[in-house]
N, C-alpha and C positions, 0 to 999 in steps of 0.2 A: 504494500500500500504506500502510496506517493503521501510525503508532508504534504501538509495544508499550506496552503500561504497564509502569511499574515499582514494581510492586506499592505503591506508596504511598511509593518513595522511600526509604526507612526504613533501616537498617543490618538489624534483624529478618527486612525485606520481603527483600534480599537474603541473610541465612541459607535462609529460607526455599525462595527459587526454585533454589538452589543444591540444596538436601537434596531437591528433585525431578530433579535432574539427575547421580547419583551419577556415571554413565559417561562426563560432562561432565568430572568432580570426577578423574575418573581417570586420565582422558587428559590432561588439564591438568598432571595434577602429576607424572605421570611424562616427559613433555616438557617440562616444567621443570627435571627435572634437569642438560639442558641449561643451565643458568645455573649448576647447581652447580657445574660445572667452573668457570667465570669465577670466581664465589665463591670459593673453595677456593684456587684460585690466586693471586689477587689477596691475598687476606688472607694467605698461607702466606709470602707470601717479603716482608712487610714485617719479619716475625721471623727467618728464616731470614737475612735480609741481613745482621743487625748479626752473624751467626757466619761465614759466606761471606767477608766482605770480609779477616777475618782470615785462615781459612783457607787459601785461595785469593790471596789476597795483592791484594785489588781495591780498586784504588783508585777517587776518585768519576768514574772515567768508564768504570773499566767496571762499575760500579756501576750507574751508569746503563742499561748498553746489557745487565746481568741483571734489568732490572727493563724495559725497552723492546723487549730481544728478544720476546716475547710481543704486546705490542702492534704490532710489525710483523709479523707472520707473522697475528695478527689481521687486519690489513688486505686482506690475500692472503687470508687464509679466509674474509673478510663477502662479499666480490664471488664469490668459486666457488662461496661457500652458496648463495650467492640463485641464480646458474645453474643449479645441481646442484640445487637446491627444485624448479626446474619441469620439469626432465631425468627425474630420476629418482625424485619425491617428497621429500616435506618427511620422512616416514618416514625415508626411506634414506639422506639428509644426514646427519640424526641420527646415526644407527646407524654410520654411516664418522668422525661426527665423532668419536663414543665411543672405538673402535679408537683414530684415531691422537691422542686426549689418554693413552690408556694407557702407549703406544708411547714418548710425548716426556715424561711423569713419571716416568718408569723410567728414561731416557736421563738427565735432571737428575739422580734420586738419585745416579745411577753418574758425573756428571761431575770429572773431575780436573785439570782449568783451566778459567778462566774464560772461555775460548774455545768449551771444551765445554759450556759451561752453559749461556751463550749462543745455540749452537744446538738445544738440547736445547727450551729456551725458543721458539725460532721455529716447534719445531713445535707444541707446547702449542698455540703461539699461530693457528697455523691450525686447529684443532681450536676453539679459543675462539669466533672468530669465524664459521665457520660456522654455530655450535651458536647465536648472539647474532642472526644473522639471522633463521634461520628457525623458530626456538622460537615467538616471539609471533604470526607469521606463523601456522604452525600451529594454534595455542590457537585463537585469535580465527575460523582458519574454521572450528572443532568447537562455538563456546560461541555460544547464544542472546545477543542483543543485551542484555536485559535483567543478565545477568552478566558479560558481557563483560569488563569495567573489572576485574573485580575475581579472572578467572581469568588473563586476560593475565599481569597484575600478579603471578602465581604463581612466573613467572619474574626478575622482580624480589626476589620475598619468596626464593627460593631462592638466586642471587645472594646475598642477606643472610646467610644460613643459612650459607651456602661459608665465606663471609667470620668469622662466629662460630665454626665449626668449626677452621675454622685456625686462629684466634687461640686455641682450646684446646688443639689439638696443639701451638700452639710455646711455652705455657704450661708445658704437659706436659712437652716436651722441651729446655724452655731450658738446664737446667743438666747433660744430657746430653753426651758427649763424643762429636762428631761428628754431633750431633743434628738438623742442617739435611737431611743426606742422608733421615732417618728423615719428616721435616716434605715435602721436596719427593716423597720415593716412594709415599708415602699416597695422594698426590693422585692415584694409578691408580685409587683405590676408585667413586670417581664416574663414572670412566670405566667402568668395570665394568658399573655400575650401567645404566648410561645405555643401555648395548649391549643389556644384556638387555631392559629395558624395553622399547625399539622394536622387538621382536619380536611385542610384545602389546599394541602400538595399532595404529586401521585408517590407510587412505590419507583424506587431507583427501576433506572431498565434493567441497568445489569444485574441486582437483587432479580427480577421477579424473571432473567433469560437462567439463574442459578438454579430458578425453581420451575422451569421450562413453562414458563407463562410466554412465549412470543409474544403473541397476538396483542397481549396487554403493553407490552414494551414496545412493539413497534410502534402504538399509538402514542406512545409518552415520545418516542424518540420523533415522530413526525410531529409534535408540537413544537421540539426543540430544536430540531434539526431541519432549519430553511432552504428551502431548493438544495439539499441536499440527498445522497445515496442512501435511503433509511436501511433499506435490505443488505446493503454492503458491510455498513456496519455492524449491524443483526447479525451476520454471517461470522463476522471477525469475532464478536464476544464472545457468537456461539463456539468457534472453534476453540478460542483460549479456556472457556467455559469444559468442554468434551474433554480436552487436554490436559485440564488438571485434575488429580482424584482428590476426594473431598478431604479436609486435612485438620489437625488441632496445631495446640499453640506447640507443641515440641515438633511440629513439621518447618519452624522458624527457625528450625538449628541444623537444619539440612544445610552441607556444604554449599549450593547454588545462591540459598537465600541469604546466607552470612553474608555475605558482601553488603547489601542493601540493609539489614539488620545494624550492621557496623554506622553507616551513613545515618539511618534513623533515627537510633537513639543518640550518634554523638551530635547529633544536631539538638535532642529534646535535652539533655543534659548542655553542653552548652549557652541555648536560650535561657537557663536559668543562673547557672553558675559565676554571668557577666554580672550576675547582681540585680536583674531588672525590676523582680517583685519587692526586693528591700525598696526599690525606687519610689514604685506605684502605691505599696501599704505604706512607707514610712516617710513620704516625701513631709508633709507638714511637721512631724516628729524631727525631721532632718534639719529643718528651715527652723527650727524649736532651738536649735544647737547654734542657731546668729545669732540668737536674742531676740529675736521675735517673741508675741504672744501669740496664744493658740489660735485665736478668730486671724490673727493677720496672717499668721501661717496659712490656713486656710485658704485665705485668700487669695495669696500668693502660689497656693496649688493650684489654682485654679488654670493657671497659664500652661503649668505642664500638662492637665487634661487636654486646654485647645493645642497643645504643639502636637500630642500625641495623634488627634483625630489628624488636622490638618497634614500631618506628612504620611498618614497612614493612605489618605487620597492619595497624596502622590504617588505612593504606592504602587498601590491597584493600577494607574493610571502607567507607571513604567514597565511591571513584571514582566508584562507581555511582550514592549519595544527591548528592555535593556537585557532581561534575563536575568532569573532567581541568582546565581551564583555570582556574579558579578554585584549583583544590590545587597548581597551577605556580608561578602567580603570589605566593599566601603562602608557600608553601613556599623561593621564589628568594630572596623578600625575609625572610623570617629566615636565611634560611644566609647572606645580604649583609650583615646584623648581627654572625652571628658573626664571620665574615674578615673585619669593624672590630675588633672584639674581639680577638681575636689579632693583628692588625696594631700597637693598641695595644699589648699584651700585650710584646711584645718594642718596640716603639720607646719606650717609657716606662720601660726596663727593671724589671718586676715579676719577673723570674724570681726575686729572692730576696725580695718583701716580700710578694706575692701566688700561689705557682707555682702555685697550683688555678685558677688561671682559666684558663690554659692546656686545661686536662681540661676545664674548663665549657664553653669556647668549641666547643673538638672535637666534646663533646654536641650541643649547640644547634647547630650546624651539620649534623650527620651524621641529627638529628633531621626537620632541615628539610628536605634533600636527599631523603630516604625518603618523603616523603608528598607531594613534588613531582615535582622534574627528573627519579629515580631512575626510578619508575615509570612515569609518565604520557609520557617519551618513545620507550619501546620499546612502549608501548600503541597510542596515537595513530599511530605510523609505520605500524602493522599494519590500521591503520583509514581511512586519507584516501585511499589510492590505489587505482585501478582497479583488477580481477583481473584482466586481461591483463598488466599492466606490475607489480604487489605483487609478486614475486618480487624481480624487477630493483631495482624500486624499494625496497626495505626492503634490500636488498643494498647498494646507495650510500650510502643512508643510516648502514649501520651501518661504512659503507669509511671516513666521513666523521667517524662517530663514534670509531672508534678511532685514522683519523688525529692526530688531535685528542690524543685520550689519550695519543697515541707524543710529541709534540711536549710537551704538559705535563710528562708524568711524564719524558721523557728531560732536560728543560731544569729541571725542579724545583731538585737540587742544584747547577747552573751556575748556575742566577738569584740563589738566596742567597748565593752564596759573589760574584756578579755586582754587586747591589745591597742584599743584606742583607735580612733576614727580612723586617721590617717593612714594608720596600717589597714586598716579593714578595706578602703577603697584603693590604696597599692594592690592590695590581695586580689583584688577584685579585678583589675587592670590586668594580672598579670596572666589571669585566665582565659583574659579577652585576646589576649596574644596566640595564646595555644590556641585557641578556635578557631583565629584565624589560621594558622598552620595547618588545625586539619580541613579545612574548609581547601586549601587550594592542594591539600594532597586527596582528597577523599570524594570532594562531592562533582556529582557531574550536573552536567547542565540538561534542562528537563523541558524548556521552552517549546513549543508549535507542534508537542508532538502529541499522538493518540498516549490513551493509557494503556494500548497491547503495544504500541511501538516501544514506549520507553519498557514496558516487559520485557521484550525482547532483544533492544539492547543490553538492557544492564542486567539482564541472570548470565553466568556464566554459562559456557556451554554444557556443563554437567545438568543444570537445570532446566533448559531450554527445551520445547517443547518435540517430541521424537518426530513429527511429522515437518519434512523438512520445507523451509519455505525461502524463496528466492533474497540475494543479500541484500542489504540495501549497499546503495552508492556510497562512497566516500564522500 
């Protein structure tokens, strides 16, 4: 099968192929809601916390484990996602993940220890991470390869959208009396949201050509697939589909699929290890360490929400012209500039001759993150692995990803208070380094292409599928 063109590359070319694809547009972004929840959550209780720890009387360790509850209960929900994605559809993940984030943001509002909050938070958190596996997993089998990059990434840009919202609400309600509860109970709204939507999208094609429904998927894929080959494509799943025997999560350790395995997870492990979520949970706590008060910290979050949205567009808008690995790689290496930056920042002590740098740093970082790591590794996870094992497989990855999360953001205020800020964002920097290292030895590039094509590039030929098919060109 010949590449797609990509209409000339362009950010227009992709407007364009996009505004042919409205029901692409639709589906995308209503299953991206799913990221809202992470959004919304993640941004909600970095403001929330500086009230919580009073109220509630929390000191920083359980401080910690209200801000890490979530990220483990995540853990538990990226591995059931991805089994329940191929159980019961990627649809219906969704739709159960919505329910129980309503369930566990209503439970937070109403907690009255920090024990309750805690576990209020662990269910959020499974809810989170279902909703983190199987969202891009979703997108990517409804969107022509030509847009791909850039509806994936919807999940992402909404992700951002969570994260700006909250920072409005705890804006809103900073100087509220008891205003945290008001800040964590909202966060049912997305869940609401999320519920209804998955009543009015279809089942993935390739879900329901797994469970030899054609007829049902050809008509999903003629909705999405404009003047396009419906049957050719049909044809292609279905062989990749015939080609693979049905598999578990230890058929991810077969020699073909390690290679790709390797790429995955070091990409979900380094997305987190740059430091990002300390960024997003602790930024007002950060901006707390100029001298600021808690309402102006706040406020001053506010900025890194709209950076985050804003360059997350850009984004979407490049994946497609510039290509995932290339937007990693500069993307890694200016957020590895700023974590100097504020590393500096506090080990020169500037917090009284310069405090804005502090905020500058935050930008340029939260900037770089968004048009890198942020997107391009829940893209890419949804793209390099086979359809038999892409359920399984984007499930570990995001197990690995949020493991990762639990351990940074749990150990954030232990490390500073451990070794001191400055060291903690050297640390931080120097990891950003390694990723980039493995970034330009390990990952490939994934741009204009089908998801059997990049299959059958990157399994090695022990994996590859027995029935022999013509090469492609150099």
């Amino acid at each position: 099968m010949t590449r797609h063109s990509s209409q000339g590359g362009d950010v227009p070319g992709y407007v364009r192929e996009a505004s042919r694809n409205p029901f692409v547009l639709k589906i995308s972004m209503l299953a991206a809601l799913g990221g809202l929840l992470f959004g919304y959550d993640t941004g909600v209780i970095s403001g929330a916390l500086l009230y919580i720890k009073d109220d509630l009387d929390a000191g920083s360790l359980a401080q910690s484990w209200i801000v890490a509850g979530l990220l483990a209960g995540a853990v538990v929900g990226a591995l059931a996602g991805g089994r329940l994605a191929d159980l019961i559809s990627r649809r219906w993940t969704l739709l159960i993940a919505g329910i129980i984030y309503v369930a566990g943001a209503l439970a937070a509002a109403l907690a009255q220890t920090s024990g309750q909050l805690v576990t209020a938070r662990v269910v959020l958190g499974l809810a989170v991470g279902a909703a983190s596996a199987v969202v891009p997993l979703y997108i990517a089998e409804h969107t022509p390869p030509r847009i791909r990059g850039g509806t994936v990434s919807y999940n992402q840009l909404m992700i951002t959208i969570g994260i700006l919202v909250a920072y409005l609400v705890n804006f809103a309600l900073r100087n509220v009396d008891g205003g945290w509860r008001w800040m964590l109970g909202l966060g049912a709204t997305p869940g609401v949201v999320l519920v209804f939507s998955m009543l009015f999208v279809p089942y993935s094609p390739r879900w329901l050509m797994q469970r030899g429904r054609r007829a049902e998927a050809r008509r999903v894929l003629a909705r999405t697939r404009r003047g396009e080959d419906v049957d050719a494509e049909l044809d292609e799943i279905e062989s990749v589909v015939a080609q693979e025997h049905r598999t578990g999560f230890r058929d991810l350790l077969r020699p073909g699929l390690r290679p790709m395995l390797v790429v995955g997870i070091g990409l979900a492990v380094i997305q987190q290890v740059v430091g990002v979520n300390t960024v997003v949970y602790f930024s007002p706590t950060i901006l707390t360490y100029t001298g600021l008060e808690a309402s102006d910290a706040i406020a001053q979050a506010l900025t890194v929400g709209i950076t985050n949205v804003v360059f997350t567009v850009v984004a979407v808008l490049l994946l497609d012209r510039v290509g995932r690995r290339t937007l990693l790689i500069i993307g890694t290496a200016g957020l590895t500039v700023a974590l100097a930056l504020l590393a500096a920042f506090f080990g020169l002590g500037w917090q009284d001759s310069a405090p804005w740098v502090a905020l500058v740093a935050l930008l340029v970082y939260i900037a770089a993150f968004a048009i890198g790591l942020g997107p391009v590794f829940w893209l890419m996870i949804s793209e390099i692995f086979p359809l038999a094992v892409r359920g399984r497989a984007i499930a570990v990855c995001s197990l690995f990803n949020w493991a990762a999360n639990f351990l940074v953001s749990y150990y954030f205020l232990q490390l500073i208070d451990a070794i001191g800020r400055a060291s903690t964002f050297w640390l931080y920097a120097g990891l950003s380094v390694l990723g980039i290292v493995f970034f330009i030895a390990k990952v490939p590039e994934t741009r204009n292409r089908t998801l059997e094509e990049i299959e059958r590039d990157l399994a090695p030929s022990t994996a590859r599928p027995a029935t022999p098919h013509k090469p492609r060109p150099a």
